[in-house]
N, C-alpha and C positions, 0 to 999 in steps of 0.2 A: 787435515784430510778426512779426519772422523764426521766434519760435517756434512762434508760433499756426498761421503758413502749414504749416510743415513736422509739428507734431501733427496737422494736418486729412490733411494729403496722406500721411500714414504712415498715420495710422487713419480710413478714409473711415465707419465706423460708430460713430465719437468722437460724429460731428456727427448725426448720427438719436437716439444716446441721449439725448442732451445733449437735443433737440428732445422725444424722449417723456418725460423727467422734467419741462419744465417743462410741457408740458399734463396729467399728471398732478396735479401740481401745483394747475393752474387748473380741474382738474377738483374734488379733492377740497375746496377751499374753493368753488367754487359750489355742488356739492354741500352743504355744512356751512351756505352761504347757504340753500339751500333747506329744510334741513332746520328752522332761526331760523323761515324766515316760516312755513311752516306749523304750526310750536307757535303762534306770534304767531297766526296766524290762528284757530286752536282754541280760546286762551284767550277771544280778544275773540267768537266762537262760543257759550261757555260761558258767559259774562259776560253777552250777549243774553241767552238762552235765561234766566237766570236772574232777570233783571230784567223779560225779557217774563211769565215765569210770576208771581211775584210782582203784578205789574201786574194780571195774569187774574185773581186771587184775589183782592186787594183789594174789583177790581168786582163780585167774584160773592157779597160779603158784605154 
């Protein structure tokens, strides 16, 4: 643990990067999460849309 103390207190800007790589990090996987559900939300959109128009047609013959 003596190393870790004396890396922080040599490099006080070790510990800010170290802090912006991992919310980069958590950024770009909630990013990549968000990017999931909105395809997932598009498909099951398109899947409606398609099953509702179908639906229209039937009744309108």
């Amino acid at each position: 643990m003596d190393w870790i103390n004396n890396f922080f207190t040599r490099e006080p800007l070790s510990l800010v990067i170290l802090v912006v790589i991992i919310i980069a990090i958590f950024a770009y996987a909630a990013r990549r999460a968000h990017i999931k559900h909105i395809e997932r939300i598009r498909q099951i959109d398109e899947n409606y849309h398609i099953h509702s128009n179908s639906k229209t047609s039937s009744n309108r013959q």
